[in-house]
C-alpha positions in Angstrom: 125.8 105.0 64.7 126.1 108.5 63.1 125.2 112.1 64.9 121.5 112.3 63.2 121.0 108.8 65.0 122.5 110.0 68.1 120.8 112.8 68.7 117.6 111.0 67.9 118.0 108.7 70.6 118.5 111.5 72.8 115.1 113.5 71.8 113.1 109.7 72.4 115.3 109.2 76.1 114.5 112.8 77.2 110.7 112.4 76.1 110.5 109.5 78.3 112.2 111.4 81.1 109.6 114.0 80.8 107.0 111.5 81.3 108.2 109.8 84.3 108.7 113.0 86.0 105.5 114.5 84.9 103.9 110.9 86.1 105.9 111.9 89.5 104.3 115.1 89.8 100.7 113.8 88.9 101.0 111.9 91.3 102.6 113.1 94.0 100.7 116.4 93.1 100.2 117.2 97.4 103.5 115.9 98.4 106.0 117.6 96.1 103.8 120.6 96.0 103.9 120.8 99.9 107.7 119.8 99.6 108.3 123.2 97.2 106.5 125.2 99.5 108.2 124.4 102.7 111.6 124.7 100.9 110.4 128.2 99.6 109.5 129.4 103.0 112.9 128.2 104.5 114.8 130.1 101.5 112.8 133.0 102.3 113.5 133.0 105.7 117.2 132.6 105.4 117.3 135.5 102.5 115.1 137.8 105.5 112.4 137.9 102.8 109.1 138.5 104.5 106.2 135.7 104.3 102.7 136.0 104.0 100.7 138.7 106.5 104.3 140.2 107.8 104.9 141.5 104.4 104.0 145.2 104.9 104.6 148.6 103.2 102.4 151.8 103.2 103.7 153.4 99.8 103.5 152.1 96.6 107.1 153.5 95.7 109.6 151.1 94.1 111.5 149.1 96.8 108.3 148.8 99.0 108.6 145.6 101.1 106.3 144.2 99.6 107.2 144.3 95.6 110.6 143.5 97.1 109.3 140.1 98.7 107.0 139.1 95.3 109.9 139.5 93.3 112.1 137.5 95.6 109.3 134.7 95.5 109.3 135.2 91.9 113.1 134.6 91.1 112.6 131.7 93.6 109.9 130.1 91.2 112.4 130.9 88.0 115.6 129.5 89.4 113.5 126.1 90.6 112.4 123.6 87.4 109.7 121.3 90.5 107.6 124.9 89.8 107.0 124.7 86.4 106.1 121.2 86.7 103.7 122.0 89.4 102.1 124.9 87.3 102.1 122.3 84.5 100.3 119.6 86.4 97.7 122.6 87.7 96.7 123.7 84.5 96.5 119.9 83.2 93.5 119.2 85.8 91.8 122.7 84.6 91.6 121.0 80.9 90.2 117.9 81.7 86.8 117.0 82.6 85.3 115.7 85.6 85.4 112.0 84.3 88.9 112.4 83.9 89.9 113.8 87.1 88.1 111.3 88.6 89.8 109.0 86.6 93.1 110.7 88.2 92.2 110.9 91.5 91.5 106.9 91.8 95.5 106.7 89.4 96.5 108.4 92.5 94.9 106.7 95.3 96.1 103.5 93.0 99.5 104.3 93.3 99.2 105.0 97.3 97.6 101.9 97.4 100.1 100.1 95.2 102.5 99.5 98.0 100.6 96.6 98.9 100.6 94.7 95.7 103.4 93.0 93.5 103.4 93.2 90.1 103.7 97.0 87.4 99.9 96.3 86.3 98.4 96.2 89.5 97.5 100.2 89.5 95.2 99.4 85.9 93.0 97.0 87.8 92.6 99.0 90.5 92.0 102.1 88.8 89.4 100.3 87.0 87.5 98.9 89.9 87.6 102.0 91.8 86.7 104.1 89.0 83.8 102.1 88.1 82.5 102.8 91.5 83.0 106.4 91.9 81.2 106.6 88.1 78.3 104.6 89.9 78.1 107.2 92.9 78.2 110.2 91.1 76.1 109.5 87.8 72.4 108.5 89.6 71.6 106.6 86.1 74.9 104.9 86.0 75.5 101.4 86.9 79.6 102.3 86.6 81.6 101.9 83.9 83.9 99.3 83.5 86.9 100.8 81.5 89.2 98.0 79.6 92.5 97.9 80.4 93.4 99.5 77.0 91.3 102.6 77.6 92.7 103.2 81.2 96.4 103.1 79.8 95.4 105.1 77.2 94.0 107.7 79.3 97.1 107.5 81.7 99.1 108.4 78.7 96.7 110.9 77.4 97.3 112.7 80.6 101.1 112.7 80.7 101.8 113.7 77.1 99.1 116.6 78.4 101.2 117.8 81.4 104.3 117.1 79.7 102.8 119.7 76.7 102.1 122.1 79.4 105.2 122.1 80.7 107.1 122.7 77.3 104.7 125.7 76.6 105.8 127.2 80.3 109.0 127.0 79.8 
C-alpha cells in the first residue's frame, strides 16, 4: 500500500469517527451537554472565576469582573472539542424542520429505549412505530406515516453528515 492509499484510508476512518461521535452527541444531546456544564462550573470554581449572578462589576473599564469571567468561560469553550460538538448539534436542530426533529426526538427515545432489545436494527423499527404515531397526533388529517426502513436510515444519516458539516465549519 503506498502513501496516497494510506492517507486515504485515514480521511474514510476519521469520517466515520466523526459520525459516531456526532451520533453520540445527537443523542445524548441533555446528558453530555449537562456533563460540559457541570465540568465548566467546577473549572470555574477551582480558577476563582465567578459564576452566573455573583459576577459583578460597576465600570466598564478593561479587567472588570465581569469581561474577566466571559473570557475565562470563553477560553474554557476553546480549549474543550465536547463544545464545538454541542454548538454543532444546536445549530443542526435549527436547520431541520419539525418532521425531522420529531423524527429525532423518537431516534432518541429509541436509543434510551434500546437497552431493552437485542439486535443493531431494533432502534429503525422503533423509530418508525413511534414516529408514525407522533405524525398521527400532531397532523389532525394524518393517519401517520409509516416511513420504510430505507427512508428512516436515510434520514439518520442525513442528520449526522449535517452535524458532522456543522462541526467542520465551527472549527
Amino acid at each position: 500500500m503506498d502513501e496516497a492509499d494510506q492517507r486515504e484510508q485515514d480521511i474514510v476512518r476519521s469520517m466515520e469517527k466523526d459520525r459516531k461521535t456526532a451520533e453520540k452527541y445527537i443523542l445524548n444531546y441533555a446528558d453530555e451537554r449537562k456533563t460540559y456544564e457541570d465540568k465548566k462550573l467546577e473549572w470555574l470554581s477551582a480558577n476563582n472565576v465567578p459564576a452566573g449572578d455573583k459576577v459583578g462589576g460597576k465600570t466598564n473599564l478593561p479587567g472588570s469582573p465581569t469581561e474577566n469571567a466571559a473570557i475565562k468561560v470563553a477560553q474554557y469553550d476553546i480549549e474543550h472539542p465536547e463544545y464545538l460538538w454541542l454548538r454543532a448539534v444546536e445549530i443542526a436542530l435549527k436547520t431541520f424542520g419539525e418532521r425531522k426533529r420529531i423524527f429525532i426526538t423518537v431516534r432518541r427515545e429509541a436509543e434510551r429505549k434500546a437497552q431493552s432489545y437485542h439486535g443493531k436494527k431494533s432502534w429503525v423499527i422503533f423509530t418508525q412505530r413511534r414516529y408514525s404515531e407522533e405524525i398521527a397526533k400532531r397532523y389532525i388529517f394524518d393517519d401517520g406515516e409509516w416511513v420504510s426502513d430505507r427512508t428512516i436510515k436515510k434520514w439518520w444519516a442525513l442528520v449526522l453528515d449535517r452535524v458532522v458539516e456543522i462541526h467542520l465549519r465551527l472549527k
